[in-house]
TORKOL-4160 file (C-alpha; in steps of 0.2 Angstrom, whole numbers, padded with zeros to 4 digits, m for minus):
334
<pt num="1" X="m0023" Y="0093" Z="0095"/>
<pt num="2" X="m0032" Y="0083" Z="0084"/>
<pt num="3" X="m0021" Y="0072" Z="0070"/>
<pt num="4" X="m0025" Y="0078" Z="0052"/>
<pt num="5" X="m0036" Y="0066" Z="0044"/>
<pt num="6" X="m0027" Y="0053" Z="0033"/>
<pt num="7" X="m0025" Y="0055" Z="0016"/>
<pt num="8" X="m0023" Y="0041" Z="0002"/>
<pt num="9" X="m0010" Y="0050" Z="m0009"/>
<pt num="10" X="0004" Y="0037" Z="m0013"/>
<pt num="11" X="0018" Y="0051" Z="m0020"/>
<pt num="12" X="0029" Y="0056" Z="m0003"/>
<pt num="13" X="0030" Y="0076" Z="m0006"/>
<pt num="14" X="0012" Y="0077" Z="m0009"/>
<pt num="15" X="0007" Y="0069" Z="0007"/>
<pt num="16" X="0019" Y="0076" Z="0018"/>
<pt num="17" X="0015" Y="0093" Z="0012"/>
<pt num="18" X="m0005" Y="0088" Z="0016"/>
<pt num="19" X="m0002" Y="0080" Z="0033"/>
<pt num="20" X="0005" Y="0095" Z="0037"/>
<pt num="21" X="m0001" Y="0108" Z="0029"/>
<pt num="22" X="m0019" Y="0102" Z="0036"/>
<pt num="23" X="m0014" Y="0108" Z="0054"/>
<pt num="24" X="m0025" Y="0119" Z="0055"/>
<pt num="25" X="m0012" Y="0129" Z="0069"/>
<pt num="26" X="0001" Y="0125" Z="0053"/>
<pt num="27" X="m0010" Y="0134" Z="0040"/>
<pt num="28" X="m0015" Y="0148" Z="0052"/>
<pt num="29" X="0004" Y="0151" Z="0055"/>
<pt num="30" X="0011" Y="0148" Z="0037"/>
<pt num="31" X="0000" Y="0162" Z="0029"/>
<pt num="32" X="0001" Y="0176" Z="0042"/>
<pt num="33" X="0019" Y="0175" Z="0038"/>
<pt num="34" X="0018" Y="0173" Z="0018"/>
<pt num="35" X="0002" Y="0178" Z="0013"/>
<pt num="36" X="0006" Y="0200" Z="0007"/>
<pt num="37" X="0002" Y="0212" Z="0020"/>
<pt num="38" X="m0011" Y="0220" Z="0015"/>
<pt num="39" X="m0020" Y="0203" Z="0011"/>
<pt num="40" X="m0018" Y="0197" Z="0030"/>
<pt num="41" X="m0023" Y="0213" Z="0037"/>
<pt num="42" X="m0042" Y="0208" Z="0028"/>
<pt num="43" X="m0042" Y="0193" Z="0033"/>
<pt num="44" X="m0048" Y="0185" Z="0054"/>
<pt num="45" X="m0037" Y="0169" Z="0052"/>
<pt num="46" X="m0044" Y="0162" Z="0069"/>
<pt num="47" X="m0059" Y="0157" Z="0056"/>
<pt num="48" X="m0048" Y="0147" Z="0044"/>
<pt num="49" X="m0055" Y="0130" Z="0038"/>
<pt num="50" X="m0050" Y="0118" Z="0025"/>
<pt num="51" X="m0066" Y="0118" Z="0014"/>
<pt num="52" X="m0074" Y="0100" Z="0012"/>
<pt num="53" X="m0077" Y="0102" Z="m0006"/>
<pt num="54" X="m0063" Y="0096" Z="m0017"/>
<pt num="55" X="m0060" Y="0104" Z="m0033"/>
<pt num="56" X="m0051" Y="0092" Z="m0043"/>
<pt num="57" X="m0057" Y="0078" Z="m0054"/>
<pt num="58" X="m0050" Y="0060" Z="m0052"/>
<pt num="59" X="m0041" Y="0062" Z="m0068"/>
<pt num="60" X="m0030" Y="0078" Z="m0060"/>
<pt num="61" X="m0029" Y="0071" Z="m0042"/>
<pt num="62" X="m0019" Y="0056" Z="m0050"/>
<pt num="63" X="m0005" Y="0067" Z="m0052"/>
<pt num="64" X="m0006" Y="0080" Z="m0040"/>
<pt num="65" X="m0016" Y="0088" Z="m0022"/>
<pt num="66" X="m0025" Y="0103" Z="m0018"/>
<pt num="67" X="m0028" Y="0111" Z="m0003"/>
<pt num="68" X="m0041" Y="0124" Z="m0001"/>
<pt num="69" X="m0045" Y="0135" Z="0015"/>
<pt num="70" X="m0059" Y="0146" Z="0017"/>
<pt num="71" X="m0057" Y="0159" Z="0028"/>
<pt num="72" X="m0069" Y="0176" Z="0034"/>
<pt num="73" X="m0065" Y="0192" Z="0032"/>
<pt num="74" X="m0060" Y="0202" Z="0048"/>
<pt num="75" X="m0072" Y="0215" Z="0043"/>
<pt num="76" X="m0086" Y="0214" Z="0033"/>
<pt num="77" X="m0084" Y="0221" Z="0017"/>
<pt num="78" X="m0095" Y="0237" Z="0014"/>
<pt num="79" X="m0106" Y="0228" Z="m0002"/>
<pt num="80" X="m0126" Y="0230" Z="m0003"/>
<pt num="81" X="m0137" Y="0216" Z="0000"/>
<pt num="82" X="m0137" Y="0212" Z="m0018"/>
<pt num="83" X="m0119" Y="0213" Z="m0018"/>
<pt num="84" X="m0115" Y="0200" Z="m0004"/>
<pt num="85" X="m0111" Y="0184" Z="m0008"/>
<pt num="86" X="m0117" Y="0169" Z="0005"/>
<pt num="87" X="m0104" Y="0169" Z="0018"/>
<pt num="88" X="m0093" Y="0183" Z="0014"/>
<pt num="89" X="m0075" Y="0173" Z="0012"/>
<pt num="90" X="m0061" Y="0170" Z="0004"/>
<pt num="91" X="m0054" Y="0154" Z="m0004"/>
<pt num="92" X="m0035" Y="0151" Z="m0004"/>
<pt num="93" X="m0030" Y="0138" Z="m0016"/>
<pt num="94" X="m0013" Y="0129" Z="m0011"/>
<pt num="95" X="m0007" Y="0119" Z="m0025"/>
<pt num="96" X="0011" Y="0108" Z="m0021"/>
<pt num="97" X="0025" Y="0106" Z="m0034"/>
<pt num="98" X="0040" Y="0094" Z="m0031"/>
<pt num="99" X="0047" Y="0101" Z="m0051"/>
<pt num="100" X="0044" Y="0114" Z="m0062"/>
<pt num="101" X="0027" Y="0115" Z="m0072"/>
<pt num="102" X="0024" Y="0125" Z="m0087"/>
<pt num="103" X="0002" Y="0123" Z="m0086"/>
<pt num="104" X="0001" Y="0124" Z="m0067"/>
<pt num="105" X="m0009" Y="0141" Z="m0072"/>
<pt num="106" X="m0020" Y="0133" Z="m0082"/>
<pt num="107" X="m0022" Y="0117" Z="m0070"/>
<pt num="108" X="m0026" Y="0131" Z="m0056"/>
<pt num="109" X="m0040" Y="0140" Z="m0069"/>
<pt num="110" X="m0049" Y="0123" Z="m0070"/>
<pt num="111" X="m0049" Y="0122" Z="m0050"/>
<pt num="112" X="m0058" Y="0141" Z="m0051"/>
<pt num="113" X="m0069" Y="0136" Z="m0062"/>
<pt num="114" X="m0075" Y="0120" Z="m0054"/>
<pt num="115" X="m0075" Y="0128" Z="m0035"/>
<pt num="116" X="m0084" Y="0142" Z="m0044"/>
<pt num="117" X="m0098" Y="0129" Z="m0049"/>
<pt num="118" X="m0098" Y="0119" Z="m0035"/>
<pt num="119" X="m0101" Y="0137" Z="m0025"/>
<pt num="120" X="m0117" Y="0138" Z="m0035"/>
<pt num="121" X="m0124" Y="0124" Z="m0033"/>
<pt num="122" X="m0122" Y="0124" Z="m0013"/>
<pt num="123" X="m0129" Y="0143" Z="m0015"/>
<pt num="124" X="m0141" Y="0142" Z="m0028"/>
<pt num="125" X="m0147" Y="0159" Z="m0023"/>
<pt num="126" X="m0131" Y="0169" Z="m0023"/>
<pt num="127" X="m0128" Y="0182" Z="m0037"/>
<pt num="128" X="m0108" Y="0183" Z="m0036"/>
<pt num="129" X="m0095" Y="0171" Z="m0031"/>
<pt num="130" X="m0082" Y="0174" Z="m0016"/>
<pt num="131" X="m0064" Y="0176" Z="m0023"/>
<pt num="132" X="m0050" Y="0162" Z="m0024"/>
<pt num="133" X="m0031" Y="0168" Z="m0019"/>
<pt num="134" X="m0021" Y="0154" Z="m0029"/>
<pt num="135" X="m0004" Y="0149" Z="m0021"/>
<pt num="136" X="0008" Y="0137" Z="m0029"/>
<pt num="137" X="0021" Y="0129" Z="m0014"/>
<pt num="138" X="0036" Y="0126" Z="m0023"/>
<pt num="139" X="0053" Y="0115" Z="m0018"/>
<pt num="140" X="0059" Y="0107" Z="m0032"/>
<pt num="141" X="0078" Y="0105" Z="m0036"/>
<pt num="142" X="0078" Y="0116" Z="m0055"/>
<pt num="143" X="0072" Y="0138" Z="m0052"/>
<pt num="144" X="0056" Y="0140" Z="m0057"/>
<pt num="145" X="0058" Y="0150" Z="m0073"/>
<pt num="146" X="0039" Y="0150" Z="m0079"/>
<pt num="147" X="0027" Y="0165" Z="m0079"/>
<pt num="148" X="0014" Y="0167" Z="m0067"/>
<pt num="149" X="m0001" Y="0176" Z="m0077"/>
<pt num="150" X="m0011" Y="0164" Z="m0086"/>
<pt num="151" X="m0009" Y="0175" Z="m0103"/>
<pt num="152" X="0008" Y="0170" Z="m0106"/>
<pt num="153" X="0001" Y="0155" Z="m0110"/>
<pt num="154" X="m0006" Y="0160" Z="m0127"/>
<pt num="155" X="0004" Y="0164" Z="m0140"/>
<pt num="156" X="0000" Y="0172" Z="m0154"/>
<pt num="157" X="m0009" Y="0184" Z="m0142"/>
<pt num="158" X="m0015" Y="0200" Z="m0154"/>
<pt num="159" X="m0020" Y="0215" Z="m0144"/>
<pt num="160" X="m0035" Y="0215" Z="m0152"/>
<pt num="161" X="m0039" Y="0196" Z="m0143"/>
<pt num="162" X="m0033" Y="0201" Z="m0126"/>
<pt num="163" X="m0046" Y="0210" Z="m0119"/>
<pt num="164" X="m0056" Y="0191" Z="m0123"/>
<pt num="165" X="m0044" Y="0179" Z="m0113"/>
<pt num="166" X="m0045" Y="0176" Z="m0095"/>
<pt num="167" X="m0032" Y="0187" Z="m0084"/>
<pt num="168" X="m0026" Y="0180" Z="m0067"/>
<pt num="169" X="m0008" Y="0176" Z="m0059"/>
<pt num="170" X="m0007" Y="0165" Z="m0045"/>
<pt num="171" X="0006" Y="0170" Z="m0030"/>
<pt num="172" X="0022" Y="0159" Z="m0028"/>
<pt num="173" X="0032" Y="0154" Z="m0014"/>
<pt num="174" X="0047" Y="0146" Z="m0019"/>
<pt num="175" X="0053" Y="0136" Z="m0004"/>
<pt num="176" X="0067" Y="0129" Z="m0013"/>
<pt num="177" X="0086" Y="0133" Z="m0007"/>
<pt num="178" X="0089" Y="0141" Z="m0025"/>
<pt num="179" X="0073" Y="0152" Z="m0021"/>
<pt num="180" X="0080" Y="0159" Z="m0005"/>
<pt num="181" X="0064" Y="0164" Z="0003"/>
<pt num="182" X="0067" Y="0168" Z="0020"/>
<pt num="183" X="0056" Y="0153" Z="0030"/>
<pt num="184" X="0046" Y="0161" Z="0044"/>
<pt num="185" X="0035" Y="0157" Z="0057"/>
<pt num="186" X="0033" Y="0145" Z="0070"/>
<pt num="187" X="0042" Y="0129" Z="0075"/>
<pt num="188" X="0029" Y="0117" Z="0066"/>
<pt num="189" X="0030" Y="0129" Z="0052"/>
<pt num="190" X="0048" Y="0131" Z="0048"/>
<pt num="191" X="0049" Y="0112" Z="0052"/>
<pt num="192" X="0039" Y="0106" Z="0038"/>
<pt num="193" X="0046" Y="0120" Z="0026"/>
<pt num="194" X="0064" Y="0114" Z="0030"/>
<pt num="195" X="0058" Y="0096" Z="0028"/>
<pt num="196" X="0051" Y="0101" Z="0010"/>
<pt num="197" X="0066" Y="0112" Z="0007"/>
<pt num="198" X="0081" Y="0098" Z="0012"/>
<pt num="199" X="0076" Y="0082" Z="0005"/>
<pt num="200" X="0085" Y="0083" Z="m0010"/>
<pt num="201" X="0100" Y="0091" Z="m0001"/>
<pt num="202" X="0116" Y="0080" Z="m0003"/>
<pt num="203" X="0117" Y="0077" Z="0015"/>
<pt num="204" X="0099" Y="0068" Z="0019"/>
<pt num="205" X="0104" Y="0061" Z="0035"/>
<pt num="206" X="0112" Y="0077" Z="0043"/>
<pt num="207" X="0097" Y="0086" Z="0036"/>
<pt num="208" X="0084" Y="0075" Z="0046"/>
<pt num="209" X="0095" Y="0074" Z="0059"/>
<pt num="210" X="0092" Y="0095" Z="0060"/>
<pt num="211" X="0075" Y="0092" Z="0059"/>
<pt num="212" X="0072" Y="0079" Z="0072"/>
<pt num="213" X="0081" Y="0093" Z="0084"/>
<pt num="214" X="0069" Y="0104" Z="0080"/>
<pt num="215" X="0053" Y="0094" Z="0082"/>
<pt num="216" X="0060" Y="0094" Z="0101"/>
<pt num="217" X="0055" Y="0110" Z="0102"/>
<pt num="218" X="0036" Y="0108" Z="0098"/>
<pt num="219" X="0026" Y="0109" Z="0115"/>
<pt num="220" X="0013" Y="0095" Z="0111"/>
<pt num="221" X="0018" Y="0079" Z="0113"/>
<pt num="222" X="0007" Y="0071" Z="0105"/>
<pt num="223" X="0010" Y="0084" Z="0091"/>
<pt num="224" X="0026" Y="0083" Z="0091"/>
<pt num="225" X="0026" Y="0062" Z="0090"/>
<pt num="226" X="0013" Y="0060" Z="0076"/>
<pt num="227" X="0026" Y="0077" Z="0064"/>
<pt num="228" X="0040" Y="0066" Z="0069"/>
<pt num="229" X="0032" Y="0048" Z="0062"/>
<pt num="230" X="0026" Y="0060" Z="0047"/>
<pt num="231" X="0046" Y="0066" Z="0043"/>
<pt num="232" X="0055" Y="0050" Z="0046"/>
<pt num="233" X="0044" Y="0041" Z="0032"/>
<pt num="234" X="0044" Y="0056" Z="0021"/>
<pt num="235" X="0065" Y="0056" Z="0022"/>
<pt num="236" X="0063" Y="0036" Z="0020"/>
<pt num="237" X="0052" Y="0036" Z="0005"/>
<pt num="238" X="0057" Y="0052" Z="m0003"/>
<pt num="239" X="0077" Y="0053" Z="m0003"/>
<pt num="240" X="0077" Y="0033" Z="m0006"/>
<pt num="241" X="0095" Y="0036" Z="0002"/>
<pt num="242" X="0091" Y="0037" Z="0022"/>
<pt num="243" X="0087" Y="0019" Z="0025"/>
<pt num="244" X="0072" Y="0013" Z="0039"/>
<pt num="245" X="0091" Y="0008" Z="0050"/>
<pt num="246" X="0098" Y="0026" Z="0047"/>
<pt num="247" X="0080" Y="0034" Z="0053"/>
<pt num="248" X="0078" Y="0024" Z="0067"/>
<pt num="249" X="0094" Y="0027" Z="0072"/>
<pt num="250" X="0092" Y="0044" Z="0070"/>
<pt num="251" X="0080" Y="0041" Z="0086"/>
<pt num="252" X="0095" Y="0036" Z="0095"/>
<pt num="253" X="0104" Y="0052" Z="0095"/>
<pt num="254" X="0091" Y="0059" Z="0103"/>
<pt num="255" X="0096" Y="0063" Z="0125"/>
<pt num="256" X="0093" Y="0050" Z="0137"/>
<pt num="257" X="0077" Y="0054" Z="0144"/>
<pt num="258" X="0071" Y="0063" Z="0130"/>
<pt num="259" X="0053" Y="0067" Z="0132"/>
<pt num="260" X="0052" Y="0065" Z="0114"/>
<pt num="261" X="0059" Y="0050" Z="0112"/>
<pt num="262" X="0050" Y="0044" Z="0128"/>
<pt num="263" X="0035" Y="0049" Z="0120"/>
<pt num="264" X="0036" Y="0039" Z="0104"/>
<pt num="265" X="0042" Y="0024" Z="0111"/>
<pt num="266" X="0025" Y="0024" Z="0124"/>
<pt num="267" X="0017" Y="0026" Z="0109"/>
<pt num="268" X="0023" Y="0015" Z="0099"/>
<pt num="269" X="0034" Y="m0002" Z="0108"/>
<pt num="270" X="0031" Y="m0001" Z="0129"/>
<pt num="271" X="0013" Y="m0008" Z="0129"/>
<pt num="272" X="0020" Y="m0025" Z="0116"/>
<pt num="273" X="0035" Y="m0027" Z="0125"/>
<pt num="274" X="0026" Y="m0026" Z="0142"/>
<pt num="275" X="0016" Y="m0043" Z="0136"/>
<pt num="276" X="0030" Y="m0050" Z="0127"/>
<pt num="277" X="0041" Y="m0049" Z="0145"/>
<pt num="278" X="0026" Y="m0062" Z="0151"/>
<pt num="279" X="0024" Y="m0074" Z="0136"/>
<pt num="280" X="0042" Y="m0075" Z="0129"/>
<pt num="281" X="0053" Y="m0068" Z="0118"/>
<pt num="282" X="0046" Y="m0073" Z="0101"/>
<pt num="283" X="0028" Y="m0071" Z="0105"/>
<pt num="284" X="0033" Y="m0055" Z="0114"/>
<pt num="285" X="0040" Y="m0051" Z="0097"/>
<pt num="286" X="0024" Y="m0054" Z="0085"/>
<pt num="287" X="0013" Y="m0046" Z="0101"/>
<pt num="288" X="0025" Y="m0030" Z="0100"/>
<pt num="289" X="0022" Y="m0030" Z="0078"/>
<pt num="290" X="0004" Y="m0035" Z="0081"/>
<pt num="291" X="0001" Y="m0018" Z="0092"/>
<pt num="292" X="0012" Y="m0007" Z="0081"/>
<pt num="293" X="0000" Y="m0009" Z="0067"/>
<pt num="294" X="m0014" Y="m0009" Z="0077"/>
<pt num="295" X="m0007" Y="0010" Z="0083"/>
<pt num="296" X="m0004" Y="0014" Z="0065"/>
<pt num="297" X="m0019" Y="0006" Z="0054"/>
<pt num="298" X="m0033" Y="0003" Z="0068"/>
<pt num="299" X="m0041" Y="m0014" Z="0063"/>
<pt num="300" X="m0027" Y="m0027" Z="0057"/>
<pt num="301" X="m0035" Y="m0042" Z="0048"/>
<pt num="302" X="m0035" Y="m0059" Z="0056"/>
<pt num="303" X="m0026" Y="m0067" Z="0043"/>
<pt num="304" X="m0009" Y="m0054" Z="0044"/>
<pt num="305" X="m0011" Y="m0058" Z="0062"/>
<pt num="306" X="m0010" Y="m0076" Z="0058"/>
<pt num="307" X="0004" Y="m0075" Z="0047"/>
<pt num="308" X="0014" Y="m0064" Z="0063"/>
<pt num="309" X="0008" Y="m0076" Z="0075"/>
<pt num="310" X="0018" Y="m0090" Z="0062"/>
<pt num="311" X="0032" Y="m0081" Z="0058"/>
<pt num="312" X="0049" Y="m0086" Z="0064"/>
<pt num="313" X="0062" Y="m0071" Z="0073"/>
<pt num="314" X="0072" Y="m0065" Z="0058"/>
<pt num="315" X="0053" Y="m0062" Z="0047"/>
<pt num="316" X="0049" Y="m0052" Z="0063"/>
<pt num="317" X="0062" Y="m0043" Z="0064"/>
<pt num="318" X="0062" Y="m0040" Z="0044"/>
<pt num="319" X="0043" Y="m0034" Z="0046"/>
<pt num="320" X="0044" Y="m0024" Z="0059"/>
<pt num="321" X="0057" Y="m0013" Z="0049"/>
<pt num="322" X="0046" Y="m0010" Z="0038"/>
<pt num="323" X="0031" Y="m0004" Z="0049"/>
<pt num="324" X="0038" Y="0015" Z="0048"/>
<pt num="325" X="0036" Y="0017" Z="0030"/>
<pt num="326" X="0021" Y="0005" Z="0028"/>
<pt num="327" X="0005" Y="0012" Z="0022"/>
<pt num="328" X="m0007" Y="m0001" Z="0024"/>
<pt num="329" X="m0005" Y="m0017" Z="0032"/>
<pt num="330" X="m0003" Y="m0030" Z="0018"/>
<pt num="331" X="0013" Y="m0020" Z="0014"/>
<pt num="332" X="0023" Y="m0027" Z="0026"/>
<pt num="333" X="0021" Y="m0043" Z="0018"/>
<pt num="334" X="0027" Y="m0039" Z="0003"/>
């Protein structure tokens, strides 16, 4: 399975929603079991793809993500030649909250409105637009006590003026512990639900410790190492009360012979402590932090090599705890 692509979005509950959220299998799963019934029965999930196009200006992206899918319909909708849009679809719209907000109906408006335009220019001969089904994801600590039509924004609203202002609601699924939706689907699924659900519960640790167990039971391995990576940085950065020790020892908990376990550390340690066996402990040390970020960043410029090469045992061993929750390589360094 290929790894989502990665995303440059600096708040934690953002980007652990979009790294998982962008599995494709994830998505698929997530709205055959949430999305209303009659709404899945239109609709041929095996055709779901997240659309390229994104809808937000840089001014909105700063403080929060969308996600939009495009899927076909399962059957073709009975519309004349006039009537058919190009590519008869639907957008679904996901919008992430961490805590309450009152505008996020207007905020989803201006996300209609611009995929409505981007849609025109990409179909400059198309009469109608396809529809957008807006879903806000929501796992915030306070209920979410805000009405969902975009009307309720407008006060006064005289009967007379009604008929004028634009009319919509989006769909919320309130993920929250307070909320008490029932979380469905499959193990990838209810794993980053839960993730999104726990990580302000008063028991962190215990919580990932949960989660880790169920991440055993996702068949991929190479899925199941890249979600784990993805939730032991997210409880890290998110909770600020799981340190980079408690999460690594977490690991540790796991059986021996894990495959899991086995798993991540091929990934991650065997290959640099495989050379550091042959060319002593110290440079063995530096080789092993030199591969990890080449795993995790790709290309790793000379000169933070240089600076490993240099650096004594205790600046190893204080650097390579912070590889986990590194984002880029220079922040190991800081």
């Amino acid at each position: 399975m290929k790894k989502p692509p990665h995303t440059t979005l600096t708040d934690p509950h953002d980007r652990f929603f979009r790294e998982n959220f962008e599995r494709k299998e994830l998505a698929q799963d997530y709205l055959q079991h949430y999305l209303p019934n009659e709404i899945v029965a239109l609709l041929d999930m095996s055709t779901l793809t997240i659309a390229k196009d994104s809808y937000v200006s840089k001014e909105l992206r700063k403080s929060f993500s969308d996600l939009v899918y495009r899927v076909e319909y399962r059957h073709e909708p009975d519309l004349s030649e006039e009537e058919r849009p190009e590519g008869v679809h639907i957008y679904l719209l996901f919008d992430h909250k961490s805590t309450p907000d009152r505008w996020v109906a207007l905020q989803l408006l201006r996300y209609q409105v611009l995929s409505a335009e981007a849609y025109r220019k990409q179909n400059p001969k198309a009469k109608y637009l396809p529809p957008v089904y807006p879903i806000v994801l929501y796992h915030g600590q306070s209920r979410w006590n805000i009405a969902r039509d975009y009307q309720a924004l407008i006060r006064p609203l005289p009967a007379a003026l009604t008929p004028y202002i634009p009319q919509f609601r989006y769909d919320l699924h309130d993920i929250s512990p307070d909320g008490k939706l029932e979380l469905k689907g499959e193990v990838l699924t209810r794993m980053a639900s839960l993730a999104l659900r726990y990580i302000y519960d008063k028991q962190p640790l215990q919580r990932l410790l949960e989660l880790i167990d169920l991440i055993r039971q996702i068949q991929d391995r190479a899925t199941a190492v890249d979600v784990l990576e993805c939730l032991l940085r997210y409880y890290v950065q998110a909770t600020e009360r799981v340190s980079e020790t408690e999460a690594r020892e977490a690991l540790q908990t796991l059986p021996d012979g894990e495959p899991l376990m086995q798993t991540f550390i091929d990934k991650y340690v065997q290959q640099g402590v495989q050379q550091g066996v042959q060319q002593g402990l110290q440079q063995g040390e530096a080789n092993i932090l030199i591969h990890l970020m080449q795993t995790k960043f790709g290309t790793v410029p000379s000169e933070a090599i240089g600076r490993i090469e240099q650096a004594d045992a205790d600046t190893l061993l204080h650097w390579s705890e912070r590889i986990l929750t590194a984002e880029k390589p220079e922040d190991l360094f800081h």
